[in-house]
MIMIRO-226010 format. One record per residue (C-alpha): residue in one letter; x, z, y; chain; residue number from 1. Coordinates in Angstrom, 3 decimals. Last residue first. Layout:
BEGIN
+------+----------+----------+----------+-------+------+
: resn :       px :       pz :       py : chain : resi :
+------+----------+----------+----------+-------+------+
:    A :        X :        Z :        Y :     A :  NUM :
...
+------+----------+----------+----------+-------+------+
***
This chain:
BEGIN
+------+----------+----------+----------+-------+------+
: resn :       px :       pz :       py : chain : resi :
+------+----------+----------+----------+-------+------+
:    X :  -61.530 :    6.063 :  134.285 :     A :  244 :
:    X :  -58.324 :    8.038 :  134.391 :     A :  243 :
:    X :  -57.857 :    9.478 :  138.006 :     A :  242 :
:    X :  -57.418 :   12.790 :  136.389 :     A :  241 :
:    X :  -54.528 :   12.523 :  133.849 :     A :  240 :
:    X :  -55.239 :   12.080 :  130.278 :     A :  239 :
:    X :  -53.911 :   14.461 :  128.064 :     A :  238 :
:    X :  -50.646 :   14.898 :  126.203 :     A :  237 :
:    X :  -49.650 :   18.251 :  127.930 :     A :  236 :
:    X :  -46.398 :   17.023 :  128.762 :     A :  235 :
:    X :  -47.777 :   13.477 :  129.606 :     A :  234 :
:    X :  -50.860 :   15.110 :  131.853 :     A :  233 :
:    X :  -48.208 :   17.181 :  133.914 :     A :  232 :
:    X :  -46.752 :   14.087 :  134.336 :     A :  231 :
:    X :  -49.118 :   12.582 :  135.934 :     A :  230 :
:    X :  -50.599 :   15.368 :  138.008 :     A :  229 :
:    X :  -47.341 :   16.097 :  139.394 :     A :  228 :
:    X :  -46.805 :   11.765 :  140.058 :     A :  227 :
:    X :  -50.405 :   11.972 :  141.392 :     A :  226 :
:    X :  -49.188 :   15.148 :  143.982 :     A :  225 :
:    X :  -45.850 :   13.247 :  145.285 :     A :  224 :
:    X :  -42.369 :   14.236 :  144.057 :     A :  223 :
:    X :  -41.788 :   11.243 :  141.830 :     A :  222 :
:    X :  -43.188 :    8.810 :  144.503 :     A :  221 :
:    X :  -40.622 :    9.627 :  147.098 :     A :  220 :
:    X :  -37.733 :    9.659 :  145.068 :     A :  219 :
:    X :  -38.684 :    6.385 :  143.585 :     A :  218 :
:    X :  -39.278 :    5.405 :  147.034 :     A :  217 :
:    X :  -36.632 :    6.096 :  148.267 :     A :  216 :
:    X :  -33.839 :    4.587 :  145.380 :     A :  215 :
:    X :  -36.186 :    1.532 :  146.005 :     A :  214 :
:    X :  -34.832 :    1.643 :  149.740 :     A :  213 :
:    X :  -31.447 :    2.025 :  148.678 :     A :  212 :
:    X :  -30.860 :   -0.152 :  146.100 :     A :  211 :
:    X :  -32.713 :   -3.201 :  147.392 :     A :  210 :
:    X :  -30.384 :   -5.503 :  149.260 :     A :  209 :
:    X :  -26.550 :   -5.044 :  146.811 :     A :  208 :
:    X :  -28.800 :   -4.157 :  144.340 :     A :  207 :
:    X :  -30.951 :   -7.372 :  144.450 :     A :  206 :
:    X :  -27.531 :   -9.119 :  144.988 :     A :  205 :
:    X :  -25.502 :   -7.464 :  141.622 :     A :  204 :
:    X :  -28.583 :   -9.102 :  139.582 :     A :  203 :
:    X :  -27.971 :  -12.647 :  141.573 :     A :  202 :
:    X :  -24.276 :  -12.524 :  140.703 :     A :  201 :
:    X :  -24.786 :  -11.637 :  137.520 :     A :  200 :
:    X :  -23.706 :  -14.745 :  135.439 :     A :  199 :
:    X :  -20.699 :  -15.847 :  137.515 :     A :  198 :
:    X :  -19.361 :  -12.366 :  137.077 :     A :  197 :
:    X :  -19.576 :  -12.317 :  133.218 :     A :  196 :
:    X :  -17.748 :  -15.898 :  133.210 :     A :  195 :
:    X :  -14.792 :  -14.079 :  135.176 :     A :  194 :
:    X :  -15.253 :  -10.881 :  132.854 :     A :  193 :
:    X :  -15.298 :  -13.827 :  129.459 :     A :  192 :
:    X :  -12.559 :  -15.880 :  130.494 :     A :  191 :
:    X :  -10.045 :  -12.454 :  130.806 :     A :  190 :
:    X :  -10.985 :  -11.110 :  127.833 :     A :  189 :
:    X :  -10.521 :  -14.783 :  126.239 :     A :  188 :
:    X :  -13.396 :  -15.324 :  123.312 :     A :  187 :
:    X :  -13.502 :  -15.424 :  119.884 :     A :  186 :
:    X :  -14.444 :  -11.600 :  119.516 :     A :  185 :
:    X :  -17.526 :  -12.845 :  121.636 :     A :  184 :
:    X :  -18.651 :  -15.616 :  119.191 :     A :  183 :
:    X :  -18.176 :  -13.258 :  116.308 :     A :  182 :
:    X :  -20.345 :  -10.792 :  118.460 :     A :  181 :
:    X :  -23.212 :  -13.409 :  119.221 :     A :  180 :
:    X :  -22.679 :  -14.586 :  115.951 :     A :  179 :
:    X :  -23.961 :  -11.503 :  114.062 :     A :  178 :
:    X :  -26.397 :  -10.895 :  116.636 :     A :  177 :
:    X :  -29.317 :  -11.769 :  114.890 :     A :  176 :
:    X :  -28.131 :  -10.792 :  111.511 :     A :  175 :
:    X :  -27.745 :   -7.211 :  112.964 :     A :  174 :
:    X :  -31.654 :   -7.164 :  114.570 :     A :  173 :
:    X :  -32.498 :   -8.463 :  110.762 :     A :  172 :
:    X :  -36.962 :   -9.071 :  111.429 :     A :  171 :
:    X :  -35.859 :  -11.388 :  114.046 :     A :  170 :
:    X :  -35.503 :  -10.813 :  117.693 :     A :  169 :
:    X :  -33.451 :  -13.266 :  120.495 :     A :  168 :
:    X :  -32.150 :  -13.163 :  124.202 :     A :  167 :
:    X :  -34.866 :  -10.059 :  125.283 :     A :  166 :
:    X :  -36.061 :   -9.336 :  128.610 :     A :  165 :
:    X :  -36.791 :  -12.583 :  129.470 :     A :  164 :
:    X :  -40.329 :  -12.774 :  129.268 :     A :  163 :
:    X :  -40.996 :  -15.126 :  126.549 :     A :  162 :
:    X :  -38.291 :  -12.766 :  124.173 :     A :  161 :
:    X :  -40.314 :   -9.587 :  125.331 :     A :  160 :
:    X :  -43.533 :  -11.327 :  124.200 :     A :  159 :
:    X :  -41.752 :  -12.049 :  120.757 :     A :  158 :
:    X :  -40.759 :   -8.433 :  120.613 :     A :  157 :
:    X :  -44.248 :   -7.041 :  121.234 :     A :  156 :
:    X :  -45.978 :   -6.164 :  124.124 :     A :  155 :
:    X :  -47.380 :   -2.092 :  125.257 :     A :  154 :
:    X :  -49.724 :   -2.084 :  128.427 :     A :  153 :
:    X :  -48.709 :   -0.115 :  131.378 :     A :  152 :
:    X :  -51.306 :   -1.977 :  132.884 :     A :  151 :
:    X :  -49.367 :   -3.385 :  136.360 :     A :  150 :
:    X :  -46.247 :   -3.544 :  135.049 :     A :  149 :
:    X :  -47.272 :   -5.407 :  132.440 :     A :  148 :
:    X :  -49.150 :   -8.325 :  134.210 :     A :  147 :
:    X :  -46.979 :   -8.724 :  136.416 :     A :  146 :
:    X :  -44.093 :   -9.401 :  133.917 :     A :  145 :
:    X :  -45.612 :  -12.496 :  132.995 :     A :  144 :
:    X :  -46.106 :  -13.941 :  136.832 :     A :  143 :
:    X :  -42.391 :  -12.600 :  137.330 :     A :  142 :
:    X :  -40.310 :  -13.978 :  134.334 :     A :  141 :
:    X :  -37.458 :  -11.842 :  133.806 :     A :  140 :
:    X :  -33.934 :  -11.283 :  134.554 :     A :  139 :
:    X :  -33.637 :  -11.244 :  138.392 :     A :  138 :
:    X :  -36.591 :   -9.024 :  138.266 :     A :  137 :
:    X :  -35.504 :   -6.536 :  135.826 :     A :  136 :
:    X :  -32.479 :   -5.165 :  136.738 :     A :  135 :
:    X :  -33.108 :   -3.595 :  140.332 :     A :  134 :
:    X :  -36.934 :   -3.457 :  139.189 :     A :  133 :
:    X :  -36.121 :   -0.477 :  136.753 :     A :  132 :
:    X :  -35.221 :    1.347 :  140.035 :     A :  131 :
:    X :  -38.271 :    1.086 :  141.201 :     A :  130 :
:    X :  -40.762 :    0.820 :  138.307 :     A :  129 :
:    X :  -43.751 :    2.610 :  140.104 :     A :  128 :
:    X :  -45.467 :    6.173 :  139.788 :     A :  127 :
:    X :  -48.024 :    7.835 :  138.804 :     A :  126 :
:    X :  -48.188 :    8.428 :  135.351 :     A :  125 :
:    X :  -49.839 :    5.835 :  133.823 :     A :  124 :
:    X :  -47.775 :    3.823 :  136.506 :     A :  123 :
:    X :  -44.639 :    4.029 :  134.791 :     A :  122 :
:    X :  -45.498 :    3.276 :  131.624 :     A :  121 :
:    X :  -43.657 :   -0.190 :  131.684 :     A :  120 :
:    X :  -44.046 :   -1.118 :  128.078 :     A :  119 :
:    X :  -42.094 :   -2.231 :  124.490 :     A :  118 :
:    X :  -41.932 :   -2.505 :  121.097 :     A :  117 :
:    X :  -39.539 :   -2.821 :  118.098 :     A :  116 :
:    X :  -40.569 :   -3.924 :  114.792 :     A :  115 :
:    X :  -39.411 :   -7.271 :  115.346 :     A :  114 :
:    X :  -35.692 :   -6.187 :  115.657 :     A :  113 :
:    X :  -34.355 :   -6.199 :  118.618 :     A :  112 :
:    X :  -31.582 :   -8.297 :  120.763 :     A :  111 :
:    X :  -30.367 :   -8.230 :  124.104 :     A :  110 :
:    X :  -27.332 :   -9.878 :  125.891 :     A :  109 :
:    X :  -25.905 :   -9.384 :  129.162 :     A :  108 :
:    X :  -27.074 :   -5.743 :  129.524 :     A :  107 :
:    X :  -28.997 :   -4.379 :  132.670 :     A :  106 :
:    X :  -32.305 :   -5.532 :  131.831 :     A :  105 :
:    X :  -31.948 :   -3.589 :  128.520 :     A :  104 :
:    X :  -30.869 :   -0.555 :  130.763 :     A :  103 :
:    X :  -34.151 :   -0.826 :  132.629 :     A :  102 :
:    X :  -36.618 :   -1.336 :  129.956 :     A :  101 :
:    X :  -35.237 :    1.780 :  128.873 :     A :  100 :
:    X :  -36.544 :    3.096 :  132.205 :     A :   99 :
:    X :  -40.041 :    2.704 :  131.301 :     A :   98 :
:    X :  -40.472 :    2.620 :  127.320 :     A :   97 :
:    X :  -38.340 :    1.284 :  124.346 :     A :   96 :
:    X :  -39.397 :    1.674 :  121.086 :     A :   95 :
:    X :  -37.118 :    1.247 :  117.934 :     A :   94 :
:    X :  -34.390 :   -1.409 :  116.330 :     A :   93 :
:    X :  -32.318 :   -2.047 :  119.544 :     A :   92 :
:    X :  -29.014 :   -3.908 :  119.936 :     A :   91 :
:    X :  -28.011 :   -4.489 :  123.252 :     A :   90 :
:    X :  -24.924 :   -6.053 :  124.310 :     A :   89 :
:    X :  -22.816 :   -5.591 :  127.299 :     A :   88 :
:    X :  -19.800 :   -8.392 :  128.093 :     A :   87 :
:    X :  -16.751 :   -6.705 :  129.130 :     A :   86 :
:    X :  -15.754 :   -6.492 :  133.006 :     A :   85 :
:    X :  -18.464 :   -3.826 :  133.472 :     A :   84 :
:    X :  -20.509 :   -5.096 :  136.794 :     A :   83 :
:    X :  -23.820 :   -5.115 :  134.921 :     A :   82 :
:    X :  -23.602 :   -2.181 :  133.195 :     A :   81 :
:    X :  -22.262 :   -0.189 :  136.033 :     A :   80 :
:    X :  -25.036 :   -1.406 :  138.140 :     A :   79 :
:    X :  -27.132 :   -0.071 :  136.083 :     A :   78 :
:    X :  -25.541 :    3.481 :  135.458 :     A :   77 :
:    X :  -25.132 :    3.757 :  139.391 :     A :   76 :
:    X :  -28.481 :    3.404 :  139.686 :     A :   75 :
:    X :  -29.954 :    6.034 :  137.307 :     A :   74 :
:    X :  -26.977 :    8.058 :  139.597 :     A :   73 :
:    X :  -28.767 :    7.535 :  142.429 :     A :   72 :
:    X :  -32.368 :    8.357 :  141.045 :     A :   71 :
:    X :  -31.143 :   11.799 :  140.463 :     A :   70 :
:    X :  -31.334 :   12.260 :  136.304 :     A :   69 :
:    X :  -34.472 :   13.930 :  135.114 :     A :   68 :
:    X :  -34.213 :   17.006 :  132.975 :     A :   67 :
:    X :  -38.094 :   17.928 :  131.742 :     A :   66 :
:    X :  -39.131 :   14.180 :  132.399 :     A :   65 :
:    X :  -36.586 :   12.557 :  130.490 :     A :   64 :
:    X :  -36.139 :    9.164 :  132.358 :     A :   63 :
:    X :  -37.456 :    6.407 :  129.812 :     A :   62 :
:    X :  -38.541 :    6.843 :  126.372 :     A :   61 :
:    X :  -35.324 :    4.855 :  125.388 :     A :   60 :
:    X :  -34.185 :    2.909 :  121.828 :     A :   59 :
:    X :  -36.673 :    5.000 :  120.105 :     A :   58 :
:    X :  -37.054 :    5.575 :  116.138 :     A :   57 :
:    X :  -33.956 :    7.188 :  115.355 :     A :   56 :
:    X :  -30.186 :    6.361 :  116.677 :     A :   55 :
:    X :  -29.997 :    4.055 :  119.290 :     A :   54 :
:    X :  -28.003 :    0.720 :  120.636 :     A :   53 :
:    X :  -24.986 :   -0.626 :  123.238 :     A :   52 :
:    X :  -22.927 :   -2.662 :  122.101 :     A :   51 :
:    X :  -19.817 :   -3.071 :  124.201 :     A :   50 :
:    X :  -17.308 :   -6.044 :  124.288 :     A :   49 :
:    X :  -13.605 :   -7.009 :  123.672 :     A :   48 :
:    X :  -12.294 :   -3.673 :  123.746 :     A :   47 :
:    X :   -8.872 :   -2.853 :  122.576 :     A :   46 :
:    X :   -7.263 :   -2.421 :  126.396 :     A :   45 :
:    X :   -9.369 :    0.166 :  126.821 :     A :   44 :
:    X :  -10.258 :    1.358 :  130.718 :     A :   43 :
:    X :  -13.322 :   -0.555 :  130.421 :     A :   42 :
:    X :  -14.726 :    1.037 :  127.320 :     A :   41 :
:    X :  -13.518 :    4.464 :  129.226 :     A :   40 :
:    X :  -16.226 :    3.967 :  132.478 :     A :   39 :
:    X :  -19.011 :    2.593 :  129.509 :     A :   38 :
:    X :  -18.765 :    5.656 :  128.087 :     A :   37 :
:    X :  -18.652 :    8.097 :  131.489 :     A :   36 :
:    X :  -21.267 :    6.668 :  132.619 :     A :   35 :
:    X :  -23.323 :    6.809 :  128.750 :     A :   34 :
:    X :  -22.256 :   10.781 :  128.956 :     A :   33 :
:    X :  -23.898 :   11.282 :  132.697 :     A :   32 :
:    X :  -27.038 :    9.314 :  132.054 :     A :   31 :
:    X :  -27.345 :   12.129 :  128.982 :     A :   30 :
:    X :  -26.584 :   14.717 :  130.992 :     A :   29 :
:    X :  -28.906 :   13.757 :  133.914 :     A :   28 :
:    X :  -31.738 :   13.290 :  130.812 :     A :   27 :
:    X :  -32.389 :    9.534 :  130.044 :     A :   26 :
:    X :  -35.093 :   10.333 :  127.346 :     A :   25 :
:    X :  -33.680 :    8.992 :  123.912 :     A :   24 :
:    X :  -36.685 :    9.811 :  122.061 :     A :   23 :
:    X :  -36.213 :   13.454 :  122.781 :     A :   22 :
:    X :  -35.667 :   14.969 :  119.667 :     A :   21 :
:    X :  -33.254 :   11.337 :  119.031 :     A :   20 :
:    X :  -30.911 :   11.907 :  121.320 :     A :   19 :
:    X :  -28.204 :   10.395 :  119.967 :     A :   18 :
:    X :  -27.735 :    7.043 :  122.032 :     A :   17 :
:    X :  -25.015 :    4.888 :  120.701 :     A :   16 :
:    X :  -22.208 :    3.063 :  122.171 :     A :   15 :
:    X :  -20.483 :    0.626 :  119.667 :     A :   14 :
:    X :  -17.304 :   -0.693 :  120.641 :     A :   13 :
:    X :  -16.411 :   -4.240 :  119.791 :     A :   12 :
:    X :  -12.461 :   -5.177 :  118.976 :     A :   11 :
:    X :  -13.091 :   -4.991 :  115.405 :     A :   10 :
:    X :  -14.940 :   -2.466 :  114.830 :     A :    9 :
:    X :  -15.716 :    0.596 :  117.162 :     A :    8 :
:    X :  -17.869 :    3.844 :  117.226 :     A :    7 :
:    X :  -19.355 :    6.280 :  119.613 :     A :    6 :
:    X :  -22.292 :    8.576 :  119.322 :     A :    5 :
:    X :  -23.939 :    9.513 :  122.743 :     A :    4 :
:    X :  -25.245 :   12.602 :  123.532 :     A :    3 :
:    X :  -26.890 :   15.105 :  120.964 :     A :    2 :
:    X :  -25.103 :   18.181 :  119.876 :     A :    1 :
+------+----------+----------+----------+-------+------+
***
């Protein structure tokens, strides 16, 4: 069974993806299990603060295009991350494409390895980072994130470190964060959810205005002809007609 692996030391919870056969694709079930994760990590007493990573090679291909999730329940994940009283930290060692982008928005803290990569492929299939967008533009640096959205174009760690996206990479993702979790284990629970809600205020906003209408659209643009054609093109790992 693939889902999400959990496991916990010292006060921090580890919340794992295990989907590896499909890259981590955020199926409905699989959107469902990380909910319902994060939901109990708040409802335990014993946990200081949530890691969130991956098992094999991809953090997050994005929404799983043979079982998508509703778009409303993509966005009740994010917010979820963001409004969890306990500090959400993401440790990533692989690829991360499209809506993964999304959930590493969504965390407090983000680290990756330098082997790790990234891209917004959402328009070389047809549609647009909606929902991502609830996450990411608060976080990120616009003019530089432009450019990516726009081209679908893969960047490296270091690029997602200038951009925002990331707090730190090295070549040791766990040496990295080694003292971001000592320096969370040394914190007050209650000190750090207050401090936690100071710090997203401006995230929780954009969904507070933008949610619905960019919940819409993505609906909108993932049932439209190009979005068909685009996809189909993915699954059958061509390139889709309007390719130049």
């Amino acid at each position: 069974m693939s889902g999400v692996g959990t496991g916990q030391e010292r006060g921090v919870r580890t919340l794992s993806l295990d989907a590896p056969d499909t890259r981590n694709a955020l199926s409905a079930s699989l959107v469902r299990e990380l909910t319902a994760a994060l939901t109990a990590s708040a409802h335990d007493d014993d946990v200081r603060a949530v890691v969130l990573t991956h098992t094999g090679t991809t953090f997050c291909a994005g929404a799983d295009l043979r079982e998508p999730p509703a778009p409303d329940d993509v966005v009740r994940l994010l917010r979820l991350l963001i409004e969890l009283p306990l500090p959400v930290v993401a440790r990533v060692t692989g690829h991360v494409r499209a809506g993964g982008l999304g959930l590493l928005a969504a965390c407090d803290v983000a680290a990756a390895s330098t082997a790790a990569t990234f891209a917004l492929t959402e328009v070389r299939i047809g549609v647009a980072p909606a929902i991502v967008s609830l996450p990411l533009l608060p976080r990120t640096d616009p003019r530089a994130l432009a450019r990516f959205c726009l081209t679908g174009e893969r960047f490296d760690a270091a690029e997602a470190v200038r951009l925002g996206l990331l707090t730190a990479a090295g070549d040791d993702v766990d040496a990295v964060l080694a003292p971001v979790l000592d320096g969370l284990r040394r914190a007050a629970p209650q000190a750090l959810a207050e401090t936690k809600r100071l710090l997203t205020a401006r995230v929780l906003e954009a969904f507070d205005r933008d949610a619905a209408d960019l919940t819409a659209l993505s609906a909108r643009l993932f049932s439209s002809p190009p979005a068909r054609e685009g996809m189909t093109a993915f699954l059958e790992r061509r390139d889709p007609a309007w390719v130049l």
